[in-house]
VEXLO-923881 format. One line per 10 residues: number of its first residue (from 1); for each residue x, y, z of C-alpha. Coordinates in steps of 0.25 Angstrom, whole numbers, padded with zeros to 4 digits, always signed. Last residue first. Example, Ala and Ser with C-alpha at 12.3 -4.5 7.8 and 13.67 -1.06 7.14 Angstrom:
2
2	+0055 -0004 +0029 ~ +0049 -0018 +0031
//
This chain:
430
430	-0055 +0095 +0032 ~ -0049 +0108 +0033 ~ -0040 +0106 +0023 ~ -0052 +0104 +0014 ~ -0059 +0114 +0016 ~ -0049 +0125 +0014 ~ -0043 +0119 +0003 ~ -0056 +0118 -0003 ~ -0059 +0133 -0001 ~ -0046 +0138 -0006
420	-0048 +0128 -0018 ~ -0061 +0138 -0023 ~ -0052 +0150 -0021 ~ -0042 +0143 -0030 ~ -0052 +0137 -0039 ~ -0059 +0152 -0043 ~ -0046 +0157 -0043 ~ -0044 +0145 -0055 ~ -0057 +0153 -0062 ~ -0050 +0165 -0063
410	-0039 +0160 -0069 ~ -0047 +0155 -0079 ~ -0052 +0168 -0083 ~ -0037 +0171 -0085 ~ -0038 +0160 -0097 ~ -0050 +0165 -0103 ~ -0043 +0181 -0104 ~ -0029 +0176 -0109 ~ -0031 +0182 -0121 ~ -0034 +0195 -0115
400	-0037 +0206 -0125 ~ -0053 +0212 -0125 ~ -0065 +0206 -0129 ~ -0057 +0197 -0138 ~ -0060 +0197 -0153 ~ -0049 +0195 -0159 ~ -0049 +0180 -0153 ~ -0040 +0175 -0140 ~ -0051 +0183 -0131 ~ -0063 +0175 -0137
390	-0056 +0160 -0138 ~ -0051 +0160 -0123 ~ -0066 +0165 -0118 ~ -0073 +0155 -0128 ~ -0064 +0145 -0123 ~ -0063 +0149 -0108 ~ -0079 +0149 -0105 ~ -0084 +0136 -0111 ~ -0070 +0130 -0110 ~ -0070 +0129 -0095
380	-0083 +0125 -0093 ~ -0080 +0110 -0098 ~ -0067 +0111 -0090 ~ -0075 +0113 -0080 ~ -0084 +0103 -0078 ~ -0071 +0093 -0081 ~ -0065 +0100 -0069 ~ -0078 +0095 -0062 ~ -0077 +0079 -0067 ~ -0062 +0079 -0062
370	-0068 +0083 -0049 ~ -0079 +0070 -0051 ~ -0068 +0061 -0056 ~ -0058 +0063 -0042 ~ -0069 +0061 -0035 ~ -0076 +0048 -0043 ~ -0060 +0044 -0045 ~ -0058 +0044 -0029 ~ -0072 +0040 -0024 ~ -0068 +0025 -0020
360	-0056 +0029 -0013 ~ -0063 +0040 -0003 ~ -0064 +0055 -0006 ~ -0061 +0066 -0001 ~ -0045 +0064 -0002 ~ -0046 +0065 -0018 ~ -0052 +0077 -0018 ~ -0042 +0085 -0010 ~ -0030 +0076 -0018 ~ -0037 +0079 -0033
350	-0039 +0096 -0030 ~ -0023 +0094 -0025 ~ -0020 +0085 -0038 ~ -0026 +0096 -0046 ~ -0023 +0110 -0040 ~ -0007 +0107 -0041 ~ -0005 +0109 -0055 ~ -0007 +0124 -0052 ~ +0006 +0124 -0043 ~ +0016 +0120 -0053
340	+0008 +0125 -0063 ~ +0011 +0140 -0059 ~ +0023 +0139 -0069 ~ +0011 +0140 -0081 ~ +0010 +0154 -0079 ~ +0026 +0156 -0083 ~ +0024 +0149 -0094 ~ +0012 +0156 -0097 ~ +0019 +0170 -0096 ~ +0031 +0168 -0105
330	+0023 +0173 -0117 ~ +0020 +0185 -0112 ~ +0007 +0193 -0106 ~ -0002 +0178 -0100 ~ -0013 +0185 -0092 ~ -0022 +0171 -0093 ~ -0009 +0164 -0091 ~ -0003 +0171 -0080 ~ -0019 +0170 -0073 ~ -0018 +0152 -0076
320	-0006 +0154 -0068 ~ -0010 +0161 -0058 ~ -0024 +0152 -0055 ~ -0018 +0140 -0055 ~ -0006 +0143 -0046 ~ -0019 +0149 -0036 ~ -0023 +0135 -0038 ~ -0011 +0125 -0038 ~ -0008 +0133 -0024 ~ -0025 +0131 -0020
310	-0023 +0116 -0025 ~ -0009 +0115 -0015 ~ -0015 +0120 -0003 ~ -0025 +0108 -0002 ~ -0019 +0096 -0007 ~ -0010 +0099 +0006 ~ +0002 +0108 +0011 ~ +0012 +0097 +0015 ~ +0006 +0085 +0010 ~ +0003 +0093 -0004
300	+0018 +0101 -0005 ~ +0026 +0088 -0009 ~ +0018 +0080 -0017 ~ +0014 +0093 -0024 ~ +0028 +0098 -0028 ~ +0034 +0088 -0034 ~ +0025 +0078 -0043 ~ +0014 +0089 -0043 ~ +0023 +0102 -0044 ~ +0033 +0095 -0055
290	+0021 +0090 -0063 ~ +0016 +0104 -0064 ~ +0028 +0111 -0066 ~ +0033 +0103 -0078 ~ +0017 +0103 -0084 ~ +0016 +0118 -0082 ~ +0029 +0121 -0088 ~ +0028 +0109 -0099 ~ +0015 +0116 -0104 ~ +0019 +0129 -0105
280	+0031 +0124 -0114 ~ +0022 +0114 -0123 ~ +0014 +0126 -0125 ~ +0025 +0136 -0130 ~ +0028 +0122 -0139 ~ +0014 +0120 -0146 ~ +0011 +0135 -0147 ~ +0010 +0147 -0140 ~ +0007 +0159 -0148 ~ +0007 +0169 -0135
270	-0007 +0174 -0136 ~ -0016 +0163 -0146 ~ -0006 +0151 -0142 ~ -0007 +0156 -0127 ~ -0022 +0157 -0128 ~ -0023 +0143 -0136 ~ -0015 +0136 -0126 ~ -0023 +0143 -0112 ~ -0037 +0139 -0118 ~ -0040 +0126 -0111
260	-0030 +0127 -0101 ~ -0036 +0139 -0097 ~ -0050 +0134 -0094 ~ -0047 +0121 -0090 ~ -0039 +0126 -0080 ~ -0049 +0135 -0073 ~ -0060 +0128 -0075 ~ -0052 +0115 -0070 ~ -0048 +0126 -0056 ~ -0064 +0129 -0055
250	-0069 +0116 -0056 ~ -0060 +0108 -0047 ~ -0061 +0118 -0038 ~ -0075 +0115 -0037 ~ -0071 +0099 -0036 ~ -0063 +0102 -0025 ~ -0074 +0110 -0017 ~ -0085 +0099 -0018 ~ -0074 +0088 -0017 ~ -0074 +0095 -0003
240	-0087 +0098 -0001 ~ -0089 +0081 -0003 ~ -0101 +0074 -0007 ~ -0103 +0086 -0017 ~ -0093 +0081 -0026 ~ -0100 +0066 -0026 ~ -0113 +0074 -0026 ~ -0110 +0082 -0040 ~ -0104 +0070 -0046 ~ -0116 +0060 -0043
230	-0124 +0073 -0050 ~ -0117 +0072 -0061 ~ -0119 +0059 -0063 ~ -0109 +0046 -0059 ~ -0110 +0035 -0068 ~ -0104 +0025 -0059 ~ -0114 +0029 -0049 ~ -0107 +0037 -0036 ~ -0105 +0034 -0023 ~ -0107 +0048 -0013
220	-0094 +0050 -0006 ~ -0089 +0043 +0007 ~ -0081 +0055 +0014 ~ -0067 +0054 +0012 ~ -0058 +0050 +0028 ~ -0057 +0062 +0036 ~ -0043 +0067 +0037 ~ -0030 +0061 +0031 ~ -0025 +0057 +0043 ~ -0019 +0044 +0037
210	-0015 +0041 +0022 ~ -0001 +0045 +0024 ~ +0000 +0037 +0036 ~ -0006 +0025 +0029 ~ -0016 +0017 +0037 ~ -0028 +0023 +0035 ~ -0026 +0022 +0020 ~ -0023 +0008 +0018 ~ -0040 +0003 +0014 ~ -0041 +0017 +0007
200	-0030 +0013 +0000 ~ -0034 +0000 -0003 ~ -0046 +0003 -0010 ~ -0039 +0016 -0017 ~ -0049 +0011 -0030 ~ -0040 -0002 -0030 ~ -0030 +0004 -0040 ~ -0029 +0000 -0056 ~ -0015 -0004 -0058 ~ -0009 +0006 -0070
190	+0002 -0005 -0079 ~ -0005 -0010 -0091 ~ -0016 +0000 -0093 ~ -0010 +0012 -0089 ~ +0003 +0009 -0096 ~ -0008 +0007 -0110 ~ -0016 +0018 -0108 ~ -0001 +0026 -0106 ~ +0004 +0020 -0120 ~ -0009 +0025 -0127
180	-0005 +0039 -0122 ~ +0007 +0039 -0127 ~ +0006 +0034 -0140 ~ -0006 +0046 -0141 ~ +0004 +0057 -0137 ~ +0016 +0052 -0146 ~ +0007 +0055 -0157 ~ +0001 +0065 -0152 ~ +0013 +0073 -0151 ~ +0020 +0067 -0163
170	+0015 +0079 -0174 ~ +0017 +0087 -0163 ~ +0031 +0087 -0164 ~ +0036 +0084 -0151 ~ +0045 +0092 -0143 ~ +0036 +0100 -0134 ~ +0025 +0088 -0136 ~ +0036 +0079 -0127 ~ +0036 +0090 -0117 ~ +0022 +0092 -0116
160	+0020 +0076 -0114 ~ +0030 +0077 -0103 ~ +0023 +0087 -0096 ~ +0010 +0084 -0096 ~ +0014 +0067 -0091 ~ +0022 +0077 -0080 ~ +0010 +0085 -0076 ~ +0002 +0071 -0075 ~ +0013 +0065 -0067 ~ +0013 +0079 -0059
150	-0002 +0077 -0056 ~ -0001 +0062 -0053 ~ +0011 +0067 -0043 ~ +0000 +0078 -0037 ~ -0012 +0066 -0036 ~ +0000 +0057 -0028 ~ +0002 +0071 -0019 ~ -0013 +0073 -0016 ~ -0015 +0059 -0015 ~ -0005 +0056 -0002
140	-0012 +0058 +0009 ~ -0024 +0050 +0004 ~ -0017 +0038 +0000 ~ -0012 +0034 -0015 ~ -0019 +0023 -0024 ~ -0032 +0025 -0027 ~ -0031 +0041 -0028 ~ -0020 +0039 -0037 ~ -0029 +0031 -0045 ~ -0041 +0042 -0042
130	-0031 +0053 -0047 ~ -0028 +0044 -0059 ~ -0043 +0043 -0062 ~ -0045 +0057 -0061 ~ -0034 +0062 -0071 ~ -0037 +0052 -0082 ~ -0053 +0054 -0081 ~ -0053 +0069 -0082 ~ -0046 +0071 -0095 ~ -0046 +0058 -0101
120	-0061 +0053 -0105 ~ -0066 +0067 -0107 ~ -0056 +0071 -0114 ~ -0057 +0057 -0123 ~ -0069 +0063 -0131 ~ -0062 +0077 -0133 ~ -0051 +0071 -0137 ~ -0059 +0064 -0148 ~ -0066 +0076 -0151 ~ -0053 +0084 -0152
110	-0045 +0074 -0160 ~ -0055 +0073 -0171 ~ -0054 +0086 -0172 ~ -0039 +0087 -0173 ~ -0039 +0076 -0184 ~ -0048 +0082 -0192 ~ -0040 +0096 -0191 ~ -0027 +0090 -0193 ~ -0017 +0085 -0182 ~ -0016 +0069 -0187
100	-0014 +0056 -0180 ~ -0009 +0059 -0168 ~ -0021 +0069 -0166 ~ -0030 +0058 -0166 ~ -0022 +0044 -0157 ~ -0020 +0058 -0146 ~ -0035 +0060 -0147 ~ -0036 +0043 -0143 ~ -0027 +0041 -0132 ~ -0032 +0050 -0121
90	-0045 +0040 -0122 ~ -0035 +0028 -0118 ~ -0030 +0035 -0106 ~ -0043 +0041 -0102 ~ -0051 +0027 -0102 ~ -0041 +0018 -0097 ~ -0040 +0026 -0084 ~ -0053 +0020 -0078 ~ -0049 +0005 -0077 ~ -0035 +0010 -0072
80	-0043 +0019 -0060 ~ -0053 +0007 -0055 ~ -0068 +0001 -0058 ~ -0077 +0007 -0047 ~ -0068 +0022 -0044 ~ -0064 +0022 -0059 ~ -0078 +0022 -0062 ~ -0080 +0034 -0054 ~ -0068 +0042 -0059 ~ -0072 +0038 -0074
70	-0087 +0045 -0071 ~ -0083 +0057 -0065 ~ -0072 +0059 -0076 ~ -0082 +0055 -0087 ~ -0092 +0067 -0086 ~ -0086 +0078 -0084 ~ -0072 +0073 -0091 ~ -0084 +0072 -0102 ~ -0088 +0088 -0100 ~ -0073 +0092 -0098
60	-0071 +0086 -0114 ~ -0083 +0091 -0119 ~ -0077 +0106 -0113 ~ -0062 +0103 -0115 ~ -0066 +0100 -0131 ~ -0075 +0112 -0133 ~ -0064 +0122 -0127 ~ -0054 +0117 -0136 ~ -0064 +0117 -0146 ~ -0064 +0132 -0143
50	-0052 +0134 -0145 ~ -0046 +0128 -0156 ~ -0059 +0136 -0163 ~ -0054 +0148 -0158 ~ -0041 +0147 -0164 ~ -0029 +0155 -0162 ~ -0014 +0156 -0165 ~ -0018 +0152 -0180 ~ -0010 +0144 -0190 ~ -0021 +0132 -0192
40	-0034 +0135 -0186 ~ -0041 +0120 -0181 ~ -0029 +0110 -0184 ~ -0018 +0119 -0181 ~ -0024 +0125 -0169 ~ -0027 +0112 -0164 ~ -0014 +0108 -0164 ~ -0008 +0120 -0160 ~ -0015 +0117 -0147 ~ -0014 +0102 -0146
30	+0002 +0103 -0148 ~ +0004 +0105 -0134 ~ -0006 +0097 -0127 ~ -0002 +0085 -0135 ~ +0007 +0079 -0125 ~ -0003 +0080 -0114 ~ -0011 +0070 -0116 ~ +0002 +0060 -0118 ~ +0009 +0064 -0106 ~ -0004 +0064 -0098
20	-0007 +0051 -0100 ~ +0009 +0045 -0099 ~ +0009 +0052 -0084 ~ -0003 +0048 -0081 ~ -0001 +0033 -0086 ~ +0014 +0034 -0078 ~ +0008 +0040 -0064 ~ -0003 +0029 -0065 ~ +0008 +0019 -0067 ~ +0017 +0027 -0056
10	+0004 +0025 -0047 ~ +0009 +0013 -0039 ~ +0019 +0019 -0034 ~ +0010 +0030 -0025 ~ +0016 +0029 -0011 ~ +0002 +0025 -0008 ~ +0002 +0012 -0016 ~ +0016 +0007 -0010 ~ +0013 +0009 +0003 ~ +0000 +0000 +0000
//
């Protein structure tokens, strides 16, 4: 049992998150010129790219909405592994589109399908490995395992960036789609499915780390395996905790989705950024993020809490989300993007508070339903940041400030910060 709490067996979890995310993320780069290439070839902006980049994180947020409850409960009754098929093998298929051929038709065809497997992928990957970490590692010790699963994720990001930087894009998705099929496969030969934290919970009182951790997790209202919105809504309710955590949820995905949404194609249309100036801002966040999680946060979250460290990772989230939206020079996003070695910590401190206050059998319904919230807003987020971006990049702007949208996000992640205060508050008091 020693063994399962200091976290070896997870260096196969570790391993097909790190190869997931290295795969995904190598296209980010070249996903932009891209798309502009097959939708208006030769400009520096293109309402149309967009807008349907708004339309897909929209249908994409509504199915995360839908499935990522749905996948978290079943991998509660059927296991984690059993569950982590489906995103791993969806990833695979846009990237089998775009490595085939970049036209127009091509594109397209790559946008519906990535749209489809969105909702499969983007939600369900990160809660069901926060529930298998959950399975596996004790109390006292989650909110730094969910912080090294952070950074392994950062580093997956970043080594994919730094592969696209030097890769002619031609290969990119190529290399990207081998990849991803190889890291379906490790999962499925070499991840062990987990006993649902059965065991753990049977251990627990007899840890020292596990011990003294407060008030054992209420008993939260069962759920049917196809969960409605209304089963959601009271499982969240059932707890003023989760109640609070998945508000902040909300408002700081809002607030992220919003940007990051439209952030590429304002610096291409200000600054004239393109594949490599984006591979460079990406590498910053992604290098300092990983460092802060694998580093920084394992160190700082027994000492000063889960709870500290998500209003730091905010008040970092709303600076440099501001620097971007006020962005002067050139030089000025990369120095906004520094602040990620904090901001990356709001995450697995929202994930470590929610995680605690709930038993072993609730872990990937919890961990699903808050997931199923940031989907919410990520499907709001393009309905006011995509029009809003595509207005005051155009001639006709009400008056000049490119970065208008993405400083209305900034907004929205104060909104979070004051939120997490509260959290923090009731929480550590608990």
């Amino acid at each position: 049992m020693e063994k399962q709490i200091d976290g070896e067996d997870l260096r196969h979890l570790f391993a097909c998150t790190f190869l997931f995310h290295f795969a995904v993320y190598m296209v980010l780069p070249a996903i932009t010129d891209v798309t502009m290439d097959a939708l208006c070839p030769g400009q520096d902006h293109c309402s149309l790219a967009i807008y349907l980049s708004g339309v897909h994180q929209a249908v994409s947020g509504l199915g995360a909405l839908v499935v990522t409850p749905l996948v978290g409960n079943w991998s509660d009754k059927y296991g984690r592994k059993a569950l982590l098929s489906l995103p791993m093998t969806a990833a695979i298929i846009p990237l089998v589109v775009l490595s085939s051929g970049r036209s127009k038709p091509y594109f397209y065809a790559y946008y519906v399908v990535k749209m489809l497997t969105a909702m499969f992928c983007e939600g369900s990957m990160q809660c069901l490995t926060l529930a298998y970490v959950a399975d596996r590692v004790c109390v006292g010790k989650r909110a730094s395992a969910f912080g090294v699963l952070s950074g392994i994720s950062l580093s997956g990001f970043v080594s994919g960036t730094l592969v696209a930087r030097f890769l002619p894009t031609s290969y990119t998705f190529q290399v990207s789609a081998s990849v991803a099929g190889f890291a379906a496969l490790y999962m499925k030969i070499f991840l062990a499915e987990t006993d649902g934290g059965a065991s753990l919970a049977d251990e627990e009182s007899t840890l020292p780390l596990c011990s003294g951790e407060g008030e054992p997790p209420p008993k939260l209202p069962a759920l049917r395996n196809i969960p409605a919105s209304s089963d959601m809504i009271a499982f969240l309710r059932s707890s003023i905790t989760l109640t609070r955590a998945a508000t902040v949820a909300f408002f700081t995905n809002l607030a992220n989705s919003g940007y990051q949404a439209v952030l590429l194609y304002y610096l291409k249309a200000k600054f004239q950024f393109n594949k490599d100036q984006f591979a460079d801002l990406m590498l910053i966040v992604g290098c300092l993020g990983a460092t802060s999680q694998l580093l920084l946060m394992p160190l700082l979250a027994p000492v000063i809490g889960e709870e500290r460290l998500l209003i730091i990772g905010l008040l970092a989230t709303c600076t440099h989300i501001f620097l971007y939206g006020v962005a002067w020079s050139y030089w000025v996003p990369y120095f906004a993007a520094a602040f990620a070695a904090l901001s990356v910590l709001v995450d697995p401190s929202l994930r470590s508070i929610v995680s605690k206050k709930v038993g072993p059998a609730e872990q990937g319904m919890a961990q699903g339903c808050v997931t199923g919230v940031a989907s919410f807003a990520s499907i709001l987020a393009p309905f006011v940041f995509t029009p809003l971006t595509a207005l005051f990049l155009s001639d006709n702007a009400p008056f000049s400030f490119k970065g208008f949208s993405v400083t209305c996000a900034g907004f929205i992640s104060l909104v979070a910060f004051s939120l997490s205060m509260t959290l923090s508050k009731k929480t550590m008091s608990t």
